[in-house]
Structure formats: structure tokens, C-alpha cells
C-alpha positions as CSV (number, residue, x, y, z in Angstrom):
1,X,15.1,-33.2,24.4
2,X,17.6,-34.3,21.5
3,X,19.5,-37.3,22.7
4,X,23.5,-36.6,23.3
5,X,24.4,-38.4,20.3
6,X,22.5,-36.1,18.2
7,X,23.2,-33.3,19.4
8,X,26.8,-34.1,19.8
9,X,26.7,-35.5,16.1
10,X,28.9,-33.8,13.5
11,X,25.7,-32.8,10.8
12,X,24.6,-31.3,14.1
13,X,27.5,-29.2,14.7
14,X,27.9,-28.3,11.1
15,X,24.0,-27.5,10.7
16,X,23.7,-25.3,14.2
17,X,27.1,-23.4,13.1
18,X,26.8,-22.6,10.0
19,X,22.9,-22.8,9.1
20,X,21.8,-19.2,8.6
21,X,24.7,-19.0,5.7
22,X,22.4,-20.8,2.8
23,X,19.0,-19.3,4.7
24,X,20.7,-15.6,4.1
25,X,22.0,-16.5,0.5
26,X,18.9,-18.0,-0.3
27,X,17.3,-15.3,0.9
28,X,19.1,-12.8,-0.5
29,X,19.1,-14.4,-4.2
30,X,15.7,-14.7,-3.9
31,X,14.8,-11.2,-3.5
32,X,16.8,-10.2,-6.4
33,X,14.9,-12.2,-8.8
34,X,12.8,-9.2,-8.4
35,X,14.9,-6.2,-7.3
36,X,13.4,-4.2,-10.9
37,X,10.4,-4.3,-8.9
38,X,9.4,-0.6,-7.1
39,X,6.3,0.4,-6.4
40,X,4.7,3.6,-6.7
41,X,4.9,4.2,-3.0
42,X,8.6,4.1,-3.2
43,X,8.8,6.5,-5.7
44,X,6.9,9.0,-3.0
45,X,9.5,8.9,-0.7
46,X,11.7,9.2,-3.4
47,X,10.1,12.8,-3.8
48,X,9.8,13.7,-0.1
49,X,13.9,12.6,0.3
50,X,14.3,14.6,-2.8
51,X,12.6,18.1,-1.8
52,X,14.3,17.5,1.5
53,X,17.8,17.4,0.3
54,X,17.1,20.1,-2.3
55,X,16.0,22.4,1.0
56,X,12.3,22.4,-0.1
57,X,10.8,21.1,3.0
58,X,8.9,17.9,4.0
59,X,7.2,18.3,0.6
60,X,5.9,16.0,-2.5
61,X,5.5,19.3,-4.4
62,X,8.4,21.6,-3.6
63,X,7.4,23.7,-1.0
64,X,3.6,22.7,-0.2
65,X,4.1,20.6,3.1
66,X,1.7,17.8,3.4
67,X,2.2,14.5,5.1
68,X,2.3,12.2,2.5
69,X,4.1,9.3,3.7
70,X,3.8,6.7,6.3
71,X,6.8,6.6,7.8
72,X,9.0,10.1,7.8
73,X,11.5,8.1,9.0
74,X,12.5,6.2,6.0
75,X,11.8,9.8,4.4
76,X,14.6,10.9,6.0
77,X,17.1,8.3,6.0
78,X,16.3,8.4,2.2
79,X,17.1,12.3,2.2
80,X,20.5,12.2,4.6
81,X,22.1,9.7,1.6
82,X,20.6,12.5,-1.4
83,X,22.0,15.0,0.6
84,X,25.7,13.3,0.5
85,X,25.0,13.5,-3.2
86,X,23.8,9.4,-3.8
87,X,20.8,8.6,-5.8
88,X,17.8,8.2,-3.7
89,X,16.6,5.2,-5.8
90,X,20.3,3.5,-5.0
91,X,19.7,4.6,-1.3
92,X,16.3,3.2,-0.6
93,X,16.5,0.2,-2.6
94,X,20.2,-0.5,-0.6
95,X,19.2,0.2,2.7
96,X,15.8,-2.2,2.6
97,X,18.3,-5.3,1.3
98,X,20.1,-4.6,4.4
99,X,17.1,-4.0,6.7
100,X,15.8,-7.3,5.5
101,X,18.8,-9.3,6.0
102,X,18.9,-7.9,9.5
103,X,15.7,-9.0,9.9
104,X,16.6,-12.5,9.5
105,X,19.2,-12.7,11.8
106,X,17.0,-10.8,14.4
107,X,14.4,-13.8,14.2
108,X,17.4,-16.2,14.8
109,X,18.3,-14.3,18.0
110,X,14.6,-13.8,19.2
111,X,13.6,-17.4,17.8
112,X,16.5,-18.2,20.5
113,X,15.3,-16.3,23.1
114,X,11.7,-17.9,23.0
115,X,12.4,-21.7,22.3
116,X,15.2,-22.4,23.9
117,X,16.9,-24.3,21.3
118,X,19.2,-23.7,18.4
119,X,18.1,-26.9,16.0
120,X,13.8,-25.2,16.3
121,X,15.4,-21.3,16.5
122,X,17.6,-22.5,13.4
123,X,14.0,-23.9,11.4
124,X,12.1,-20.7,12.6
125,X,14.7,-19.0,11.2
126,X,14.0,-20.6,8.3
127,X,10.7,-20.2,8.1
128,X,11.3,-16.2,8.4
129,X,13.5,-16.6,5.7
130,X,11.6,-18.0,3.2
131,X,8.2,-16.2,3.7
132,X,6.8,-15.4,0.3
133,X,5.6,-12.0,1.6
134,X,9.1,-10.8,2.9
135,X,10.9,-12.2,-0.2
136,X,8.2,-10.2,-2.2
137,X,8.6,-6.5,-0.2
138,X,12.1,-6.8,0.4
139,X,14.4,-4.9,-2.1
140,X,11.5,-3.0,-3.3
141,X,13.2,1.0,-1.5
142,X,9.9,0.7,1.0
143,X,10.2,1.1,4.4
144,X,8.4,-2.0,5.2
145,X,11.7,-4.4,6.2
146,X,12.5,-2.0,8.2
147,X,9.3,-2.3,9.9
148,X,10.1,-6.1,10.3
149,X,13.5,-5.7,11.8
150,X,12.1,-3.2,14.6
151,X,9.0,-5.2,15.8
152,X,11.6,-8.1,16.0
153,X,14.1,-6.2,18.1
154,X,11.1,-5.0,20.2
155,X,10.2,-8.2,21.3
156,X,13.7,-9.3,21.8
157,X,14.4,-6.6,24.1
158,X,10.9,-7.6,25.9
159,X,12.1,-11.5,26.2
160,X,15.0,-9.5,27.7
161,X,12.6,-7.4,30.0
162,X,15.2,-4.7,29.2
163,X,11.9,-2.1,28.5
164,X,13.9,0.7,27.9
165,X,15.4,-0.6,25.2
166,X,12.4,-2.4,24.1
167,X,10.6,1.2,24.0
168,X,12.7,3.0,22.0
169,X,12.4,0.4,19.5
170,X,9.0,0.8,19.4
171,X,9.4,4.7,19.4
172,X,11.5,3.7,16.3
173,X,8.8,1.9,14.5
174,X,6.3,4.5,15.0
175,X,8.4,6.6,12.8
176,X,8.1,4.3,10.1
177,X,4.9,2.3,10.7
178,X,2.4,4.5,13.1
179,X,1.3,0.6,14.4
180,X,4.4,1.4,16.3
181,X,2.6,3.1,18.9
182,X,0.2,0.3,19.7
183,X,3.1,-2.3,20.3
184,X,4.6,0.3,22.5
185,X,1.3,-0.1,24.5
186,X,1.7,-4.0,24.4
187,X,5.3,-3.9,25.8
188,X,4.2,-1.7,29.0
189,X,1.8,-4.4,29.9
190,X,4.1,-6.9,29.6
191,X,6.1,-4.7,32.0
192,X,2.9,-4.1,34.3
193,X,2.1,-8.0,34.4
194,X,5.4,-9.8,34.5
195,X,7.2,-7.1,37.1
196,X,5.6,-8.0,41.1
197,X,7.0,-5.0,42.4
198,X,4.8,-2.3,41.4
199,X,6.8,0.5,42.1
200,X,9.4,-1.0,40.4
201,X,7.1,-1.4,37.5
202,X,5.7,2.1,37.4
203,X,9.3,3.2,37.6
204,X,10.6,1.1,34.4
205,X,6.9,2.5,32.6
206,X,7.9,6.5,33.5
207,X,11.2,5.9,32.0
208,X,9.7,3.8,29.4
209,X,7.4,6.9,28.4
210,X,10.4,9.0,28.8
211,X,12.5,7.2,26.3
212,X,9.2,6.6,23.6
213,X,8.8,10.6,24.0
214,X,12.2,11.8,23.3
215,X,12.0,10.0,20.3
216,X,9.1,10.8,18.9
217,X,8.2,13.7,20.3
218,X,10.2,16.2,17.9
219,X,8.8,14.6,14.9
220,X,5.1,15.1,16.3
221,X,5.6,18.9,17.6
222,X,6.9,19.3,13.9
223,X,4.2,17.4,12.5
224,X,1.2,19.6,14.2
225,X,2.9,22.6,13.6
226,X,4.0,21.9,9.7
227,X,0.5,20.2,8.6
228,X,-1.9,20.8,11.4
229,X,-1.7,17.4,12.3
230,X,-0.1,13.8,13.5
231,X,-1.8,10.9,11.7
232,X,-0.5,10.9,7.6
233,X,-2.5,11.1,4.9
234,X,-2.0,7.5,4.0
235,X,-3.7,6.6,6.9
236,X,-7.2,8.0,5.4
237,X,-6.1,7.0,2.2
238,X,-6.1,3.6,3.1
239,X,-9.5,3.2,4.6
240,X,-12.9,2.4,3.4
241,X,-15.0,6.0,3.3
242,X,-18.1,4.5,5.0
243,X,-17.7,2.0,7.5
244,X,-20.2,-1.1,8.3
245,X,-20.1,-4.6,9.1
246,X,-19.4,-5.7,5.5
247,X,-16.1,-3.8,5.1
248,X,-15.3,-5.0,8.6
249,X,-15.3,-8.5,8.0
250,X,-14.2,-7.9,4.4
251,X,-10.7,-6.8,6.1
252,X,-11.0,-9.9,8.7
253,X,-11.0,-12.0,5.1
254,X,-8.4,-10.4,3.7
255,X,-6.1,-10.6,6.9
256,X,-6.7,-14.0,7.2
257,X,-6.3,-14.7,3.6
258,X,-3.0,-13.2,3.8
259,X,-1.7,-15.3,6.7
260,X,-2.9,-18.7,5.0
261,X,-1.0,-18.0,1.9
262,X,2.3,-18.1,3.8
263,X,1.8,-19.6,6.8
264,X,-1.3,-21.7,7.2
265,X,0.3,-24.6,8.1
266,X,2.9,-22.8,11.1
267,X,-0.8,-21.1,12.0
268,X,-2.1,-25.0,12.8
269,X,0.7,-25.9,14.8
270,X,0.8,-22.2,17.0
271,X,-3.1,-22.8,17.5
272,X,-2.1,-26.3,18.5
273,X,0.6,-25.3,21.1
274,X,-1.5,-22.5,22.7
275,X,-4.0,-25.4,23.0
276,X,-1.5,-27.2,24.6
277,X,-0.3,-24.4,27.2
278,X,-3.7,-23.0,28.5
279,X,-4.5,-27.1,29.2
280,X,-1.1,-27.5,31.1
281,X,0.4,-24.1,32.1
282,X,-1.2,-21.3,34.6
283,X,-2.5,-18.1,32.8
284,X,0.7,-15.6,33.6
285,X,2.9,-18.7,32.3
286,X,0.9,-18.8,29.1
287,X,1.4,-14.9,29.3
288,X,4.9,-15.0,29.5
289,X,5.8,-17.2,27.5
290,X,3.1,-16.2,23.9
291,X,3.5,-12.4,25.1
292,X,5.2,-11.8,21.3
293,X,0.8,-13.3,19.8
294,X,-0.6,-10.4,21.6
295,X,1.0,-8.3,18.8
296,X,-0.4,-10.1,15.7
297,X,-3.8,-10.5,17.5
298,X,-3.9,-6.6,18.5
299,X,-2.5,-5.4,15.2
300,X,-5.4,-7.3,13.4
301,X,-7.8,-6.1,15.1
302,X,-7.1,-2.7,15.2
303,X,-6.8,-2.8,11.3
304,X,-10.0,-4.1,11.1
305,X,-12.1,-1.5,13.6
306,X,-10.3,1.5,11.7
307,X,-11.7,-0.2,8.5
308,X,-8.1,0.0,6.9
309,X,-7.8,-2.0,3.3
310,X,-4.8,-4.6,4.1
311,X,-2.2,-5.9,2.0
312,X,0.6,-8.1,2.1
313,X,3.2,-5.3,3.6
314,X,0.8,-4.6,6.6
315,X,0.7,-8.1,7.6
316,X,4.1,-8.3,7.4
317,X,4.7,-6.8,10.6
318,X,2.9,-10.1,12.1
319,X,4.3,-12.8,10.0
320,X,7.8,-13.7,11.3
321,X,6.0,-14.0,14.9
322,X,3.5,-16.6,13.7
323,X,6.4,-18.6,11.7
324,X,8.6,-18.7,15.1
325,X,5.4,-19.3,17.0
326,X,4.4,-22.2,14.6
327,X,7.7,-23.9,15.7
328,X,7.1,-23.3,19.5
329,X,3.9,-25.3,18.7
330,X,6.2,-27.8,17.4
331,X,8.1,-27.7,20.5
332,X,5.0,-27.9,22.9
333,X,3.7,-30.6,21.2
334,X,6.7,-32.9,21.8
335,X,6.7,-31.8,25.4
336,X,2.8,-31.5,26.4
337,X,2.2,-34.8,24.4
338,X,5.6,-36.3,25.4
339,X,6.3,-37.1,22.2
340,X,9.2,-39.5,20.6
341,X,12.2,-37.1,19.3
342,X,11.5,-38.5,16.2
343,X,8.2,-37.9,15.6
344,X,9.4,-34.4,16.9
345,X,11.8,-34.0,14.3
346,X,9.4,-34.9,11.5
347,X,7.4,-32.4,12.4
348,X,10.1,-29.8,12.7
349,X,11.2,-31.1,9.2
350,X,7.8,-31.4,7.5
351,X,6.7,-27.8,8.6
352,X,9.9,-26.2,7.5
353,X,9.6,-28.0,3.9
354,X,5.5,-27.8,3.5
355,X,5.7,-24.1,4.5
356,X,9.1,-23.9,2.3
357,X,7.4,-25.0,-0.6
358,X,4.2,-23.4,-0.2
359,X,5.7,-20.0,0.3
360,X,8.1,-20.9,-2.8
361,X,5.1,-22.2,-4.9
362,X,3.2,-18.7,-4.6
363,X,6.4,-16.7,-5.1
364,X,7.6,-18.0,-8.0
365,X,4.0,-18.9,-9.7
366,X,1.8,-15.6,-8.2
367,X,3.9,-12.9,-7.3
368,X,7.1,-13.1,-9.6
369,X,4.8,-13.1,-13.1
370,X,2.8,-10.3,-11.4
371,X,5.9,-8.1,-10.6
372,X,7.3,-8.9,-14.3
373,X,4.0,-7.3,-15.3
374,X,3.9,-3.9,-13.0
375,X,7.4,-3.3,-14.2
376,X,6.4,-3.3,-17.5
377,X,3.4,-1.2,-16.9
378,X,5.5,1.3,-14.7
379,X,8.4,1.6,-18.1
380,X,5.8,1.4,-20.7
381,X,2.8,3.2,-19.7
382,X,3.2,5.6,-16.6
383,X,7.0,6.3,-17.4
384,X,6.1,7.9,-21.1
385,X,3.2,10.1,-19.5
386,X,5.2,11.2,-16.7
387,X,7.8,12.5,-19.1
388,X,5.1,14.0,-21.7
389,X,4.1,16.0,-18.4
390,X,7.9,17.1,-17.8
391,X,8.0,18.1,-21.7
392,X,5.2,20.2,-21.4
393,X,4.9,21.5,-17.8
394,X,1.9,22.3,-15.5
395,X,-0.6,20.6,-13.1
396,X,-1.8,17.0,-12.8
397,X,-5.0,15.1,-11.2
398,X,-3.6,11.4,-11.0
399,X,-4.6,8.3,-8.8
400,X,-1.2,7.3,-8.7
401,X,1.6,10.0,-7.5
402,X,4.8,8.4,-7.4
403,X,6.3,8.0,-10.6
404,X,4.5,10.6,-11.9
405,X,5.6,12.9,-9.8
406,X,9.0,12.0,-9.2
407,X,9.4,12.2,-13.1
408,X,7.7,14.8,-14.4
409,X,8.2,17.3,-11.4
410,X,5.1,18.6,-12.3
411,X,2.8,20.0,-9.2
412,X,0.6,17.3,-8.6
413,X,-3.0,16.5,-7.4
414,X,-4.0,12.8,-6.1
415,X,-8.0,11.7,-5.8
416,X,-6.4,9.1,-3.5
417,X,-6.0,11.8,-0.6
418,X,-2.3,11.2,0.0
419,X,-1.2,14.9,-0.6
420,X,-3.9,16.5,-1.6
421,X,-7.1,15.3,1.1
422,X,-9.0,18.4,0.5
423,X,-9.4,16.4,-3.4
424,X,-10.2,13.2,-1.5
425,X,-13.1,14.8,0.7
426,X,-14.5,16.2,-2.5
427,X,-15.0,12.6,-3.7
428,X,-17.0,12.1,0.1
429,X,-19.6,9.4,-0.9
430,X,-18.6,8.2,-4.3
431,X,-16.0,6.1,-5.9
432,X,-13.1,7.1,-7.5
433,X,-14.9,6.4,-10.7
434,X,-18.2,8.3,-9.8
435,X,-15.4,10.9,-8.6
436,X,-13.7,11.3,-11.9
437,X,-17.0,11.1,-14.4
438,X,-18.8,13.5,-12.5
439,X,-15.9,16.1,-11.9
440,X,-16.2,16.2,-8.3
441,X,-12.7,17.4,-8.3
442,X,-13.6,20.9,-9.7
443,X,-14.1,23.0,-7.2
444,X,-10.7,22.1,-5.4
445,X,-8.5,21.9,-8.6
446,X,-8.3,23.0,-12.2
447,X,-5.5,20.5,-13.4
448,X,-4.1,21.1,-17.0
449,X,-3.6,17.1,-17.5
450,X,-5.7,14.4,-16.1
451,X,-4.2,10.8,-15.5
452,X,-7.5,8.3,-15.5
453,X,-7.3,4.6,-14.5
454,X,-10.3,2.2,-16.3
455,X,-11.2,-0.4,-17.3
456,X,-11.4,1.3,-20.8
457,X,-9.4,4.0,-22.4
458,X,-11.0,7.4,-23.1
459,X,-13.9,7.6,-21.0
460,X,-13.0,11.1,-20.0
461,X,-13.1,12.7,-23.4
462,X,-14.5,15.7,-24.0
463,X,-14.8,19.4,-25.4
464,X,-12.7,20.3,-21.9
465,X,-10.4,17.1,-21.8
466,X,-8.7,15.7,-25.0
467,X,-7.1,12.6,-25.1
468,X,-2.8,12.3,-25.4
469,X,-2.0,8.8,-24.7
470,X,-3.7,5.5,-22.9
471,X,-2.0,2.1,-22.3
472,X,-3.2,-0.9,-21.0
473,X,-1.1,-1.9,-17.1
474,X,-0.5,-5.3,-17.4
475,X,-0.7,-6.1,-13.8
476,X,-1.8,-3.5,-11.0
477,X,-2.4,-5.7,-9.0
478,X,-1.6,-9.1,-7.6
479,X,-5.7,-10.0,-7.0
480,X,-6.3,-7.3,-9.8
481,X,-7.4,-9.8,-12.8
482,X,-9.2,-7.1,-15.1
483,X,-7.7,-5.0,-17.6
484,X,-6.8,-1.6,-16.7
485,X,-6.1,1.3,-19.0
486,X,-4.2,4.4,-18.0
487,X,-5.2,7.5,-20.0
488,X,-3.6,11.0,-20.1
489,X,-5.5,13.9,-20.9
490,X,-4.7,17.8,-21.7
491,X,-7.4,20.3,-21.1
492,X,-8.0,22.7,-24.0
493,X,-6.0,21.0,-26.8
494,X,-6.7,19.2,-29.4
């Protein structure tokens, strides 16, 4: 498509060999404008890593089991480094930088693979790169770029029709994200479409299943016979208690939300290109080629019928697909529309800069001041009640568990369902803040301290519950614009 004297054209040569340097170091420098940053979810699988080292099972309290986390695989990665005496903190925070850089070059090779062409692979690259969302999860100890990096090797190993392969990446993921199972699904249907030989096809899916077991198998045997069930906690945790059509399309918006802040204008050009394909290209051809937009479409959906509240992590798992597909719609423009290479070029060099700016614009003006602002309210206001709680020992009732728990060491109850569900159901039909004023919680626990989260401090006073400590959290969260106060309570003590 390029003509030879541009391709052959030394900025060419230099740009094509040596490209994904500055994407990577700009990547990488990024991210570490906020590596202080780590949410309370990291400090869970701090715990779990920690109780597994120290031999007290696949526990947030030592030695009550629960399944508390989404992905025991990170879990465990966490615990092998505690267990050859590193810090967890150091471990996860470490092995999500690499996991993210990995991920970048893994959208090079599949970005590759899918157009055809180093100069658009190199700007979907790019695009992957500089996604606000990826800059903002990665170096946070979560297990989330590791999420990224296995959905992208998935669908590599698909482009590859190597299913095998392609399956036990997907058994991967379902260790960390459980959405692994449904792209395991997607990959056998490539399989079953794209292979004419149907024995060979049922073939490549037995062996597929075989592989997908092996892997994941142990872990669910252990699962059912350690906690009585499969699906984590965080699952329910995550999901609106009564479902109807307004949380439904309230998750639509918020998916879709998501995906504009980042990539709205790669979306345009993907919806453009698809356009493009089903006017000029038969159906299995279309197939073939946008197999990789079943996954974002599928994974959207099924978030949205199991009424799960999404955030910017979850999407994640989608967004690097729609960046490299919003440069194939660059690339099927030029070729349905037969346009100029110049006018092809613009538009390979506008969307990489529009995109590039937009994504920088809300990194640096939304999510960087409201990361500044959790880390202050995880040091200053959480930190000092989870070590009041180590000081004086004994149980907790607290929305959030991480730091708290991974602090204090104290045995810990969580309204959210996360380790203790049985606290969760006994909120069945109210808020959490209907939950807490009306001591729902009673019959289940009897906590010695109570952490509260309000909009005011000291709601929860009484003759049982006297107040310790409150502190206002500058920023819970990044659409969170009210103040919220934390408040400790002791039962009994003045």
C-alpha cells in the first residue's frame, strides 16, 4: 500500500526498527508517576499471599478459608515470592510492571498478525501503549495487567489457529479473571467455524478441553472442597442485589462511558471498517478476520445480564482490542474506499495523536489528582485506624478489608461480602447504609470495632458504639465527588 520510496525511506527504517523503544519508556515512565498508588484490593491479596506463605491456608483471616479474591492465581504467584522471603508488596507491585510491559509487546505481535503491516501494527501499538486506563492499573500489585497480557496472547495463538495453545491461555486467565472461561468458549468457535474438516475440528476441541481442564481443574476440585464452591466472593460482591432494567442499562452506560473516555475516536474508525467489510467481504471473511470483536462484544454483555457494577479494570480486558481494531478501520478504509496513501497516513497519524492526547488529557487532569488523593486517604486515615486495631487487638466490621486487614491482623468482618457473605446476605434488601444504621449485621457478628464510611462522621454513636477516630478520604473514588468520612468505633468504651 505504502509506495517503495517510503517504505524503503530511512525515517521508515529507523521508525519500524526501533519504535516500540520510546512507546515502552513512555509507557513505563508514565505509570510511575503513580506507582504510590495501591488499592485496597491489592492489599487483599497481599493477605491471602501472606497466610499462604505463613502455612495458614487460602485465608484472609488465618485459617478461616473463604474465597476472597478474583484471581487465586495472582494469589499465588504473590505467595511463591513471600515464601522465598521477598515482601509481597515488592512482589506484586514488580510482577504487574512487568506484566504490563509484556502486554505491550504482545499487541505489537498480535497487532502484526491482524493487519498485516508493521507502520499500522507499530501505531496500534501505540495506541495500547498509551491508553489512560492501562497507564492508570498498571503498577498498582493487581492482577489486572496480567489479565491484559493473557487475553492478548489468546487471541494471538487463535490468529495462529494453534487452539491448544490458545486454550491454555485462556485456562490461564480464568485463574486470574473468571471472564477467562467465556473467551475460552469464543476460541472453540473460532475453531468450529474456521476448521472445514469436522473431525478435525472436534479433534483440536477434545484436546482443547483437555488442555483448559488440566489447568484449571485442580484449582476448582480445591475450590469446592475448601469453600463449598467455584465462583469468588467478589463476584457477588460486585453485583447489584436486585436486578431490573434500570441497573441493566445503568451498566450498558457505564461500559460505554468507559470505552469513550479512552477510545472514542479508535471506536469510530472500527465501527467504520466493520461497515466497510460486511458491504465488501462474505460473512466467514468478516468472521475471520474481526474474530478478536467477538470478545469485547461478549464480555459486555455478559457483564451487563449478571448485573455486575463495572469499572475501568474490567474493561480493560477489551480495550487494547478496540485500539488495534480502530487502526484496522484505518486500514479498511484506505483499501474499501481506495484511498490516497496520504490521506491514509493522516488518518493513521491523526488517530494516534487525537487518541494520544485524549487518553493523556484524562490521565494527567482526572486520574493522577484522584490517585494523589486515595493515597493520602489510605496514609492518613485508614493506615492510623488499622494500626489503633493492631494496638488493641480483636474483631472488625469494615467496608473496606485490605489495608485494614493486612495492617492490623485483626480477624476481620466485611458488609461488602468478600470474606464474610453470610454479613452480606444479612444486608439482603437494603443498602450498605440502611445495613449499618439498622444493625442488620447482628445476628452474624458481634465485632469489638466498627469501621463506617459516610458522608458524615459519627453517625454510629451510641451507648453500644463509642467513637475513636474519623477522617475525611479525600478521593474514594474517581466519579466519587462527595465527601466521605471514615469513622472507627469501639464497643463498650468510652
Amino acid at each position: 500500500m505504502w509506495p517503495e520510496e517510503i517504505i524503503r525511506s530511512r525515517w521508515m527504517y529507523f521508525t519500524l526498527r526501533f519504535g516500540t523503544v520510546p512507546i515502552i519508556l513512555l509507557f513505563y515512565i508514565t505509570a510511575s508517576l503513580h506507582f504510590s498508588y495501591t488499592p485496597d484490593d491489592t492489599y487483599i491479596y497481599l493477605q491471602y499471599a501472606r497466610n499462604i506463605s505463613d502455612g495458614n491456608g487460602f485465608s484472609f483471616n488465618a485459617g478461616e478459608p473463604t474465597y476472597g479474591v478474583t484471581g487465586p492465581l495472582w494469589a499465588l504467584l504473590i505467595a511463591a515470592g513471600a515464601a522465598g522471603g521477598l515482601d509481597p508488596y515488592v512482589v506484586a507491585k514488580t510482577l504487574d510492571l512487568l506484566f504490563g510491559g509484556l502486554a505491550v509487546i504482545v499487541a505489537l505481535r498480535l497487532s502484526l498478525e491482524i493487519l498485516k503491516d508493521p507502520l499500522y501494527a507499530l501505531s496500534a501499538c501505540a495506541l495500547v501503549a498509551t491508553d489512560a486506563w492501562l497507564l492508570r492499573w498498571t503498577g498498582t500489585g493487581l492482577e489486572t495487567t496480567l489479565g491484559v497480557l493473557l487475553v492478548l496472547l489468546t487471541l494471538f495463538y487463535v490468529y495462529k489457529t494453534d487452539y491448544g495453545v490458545a486454550s491454555l491461555s485462556a485456562a490461564l486467565l480464568t485463574l486470574v479473571r473468571p471472564e477467562g472461561g467465556l473467551l475460552f468458549l469464543l476460541v472453540q468457535a473460532d475453531n468450529l467455524i474456521n476448521t472445514r474438516n469436522w473431525r478435525l475440528a472436534f479433534r483440536v476441541t477434545l484436546k482443547s478441553c483437555a488442555v483448559y481442564l488440566v489447568v484449571i481443574a485442580p484449582w476448582l476440585v480445591f475450590a469446592l472442597l475448601t469453600f463449598g464452591k467455584i465462583i469468588p466472593n467478589t463476584m457477588g460482591a460486585k453485583t447489584f442485589t436486585v436486578y431490573s432494567l434500570d441497573s441493566f442499562l445503568y451498566v450498558l452506560r457505564s461500559e460505554v462511558s468507559i470505552i469513550l473516555a479512552s477510545q472514542a475516536l479508535a471506536l469510530f474508525l472500527l465501527l467504520v471498517g466493520v461497515v466497510g467489510a460486511l458491504r465488501r467481504v462474505p460473512l466467514r471473511g468478516v468472521w475471520i478476520e474481526v474474530f478478536p470483536l467477538t470478545w469485547p462484544l461478549a464480555l459486555l454483555l455478559f457483564y451487563s445480564i449478571l448485573n455486575i457494577q463495572v469499572v475501568s479494570r474490567y474493561i480493560l480486558l477489551i480495550s487494547p482490542v478496540l485500539a488495534i481494531f480502530g487502526v484496522w478501520g484505518v486500514k479498511k478504509s484506505t483499501e474499501f474506499w481506495k484511498l490516497r496513501w496520504q490521506t491514509s497516513l493522516g488518518l493513521l497519524v491523526g488517530l494516534v495523536v487525537i487518541s494520544g492526547i485524549q487518553n493523556q488529557v484524562l490521565y494527567y487532569l482526572k486520574i493522577v489528582p484522584h490517585l494523589d488523593g486515595f493515597v493520602r486517604g489510605m496514609e492518613e486515615c485508614l493506615r492510623p485506624m488499622a494500626y489503633e486495631l493492631r494496638k488493641a487487638g480483636g474483631s472488625v466490621l469494615t467496608p473496606d478489608i485490605g489495608l485494614v486487614g493486612y495492617v492490623s491482623r485483626a480477624k476481620v468482618y466485611d458488609t461488602a461480602g468478600i470474606i464474610s457473605p453470610e454479613v452480606k446476605q444479612s444486608f439482603q434488601g437494603l443498602s450498605y447504609d440502611e445495613g449499618m444504621e439498622q444493625k442488620a449485621y447482628r445476628d452474624v457478628v458481634q465485632p469489638d470495632f466498627i469501621i463506617d464510611r459516610f458522608q458524615q462522621p459519627g453517625r454510629l454513636e451510641s451507648e453500644e458504639f463509642r467513637e475513636v477516630m474519623n477522617c475525611q478520604f479525600p478521593s474514594l473514588g474517581l466519579m466519587i465527588d462527595r465527601k466521605v468520612f471514615y469513622t472507627l468505633y469501639i464497643r463498650g468504651k468510652s
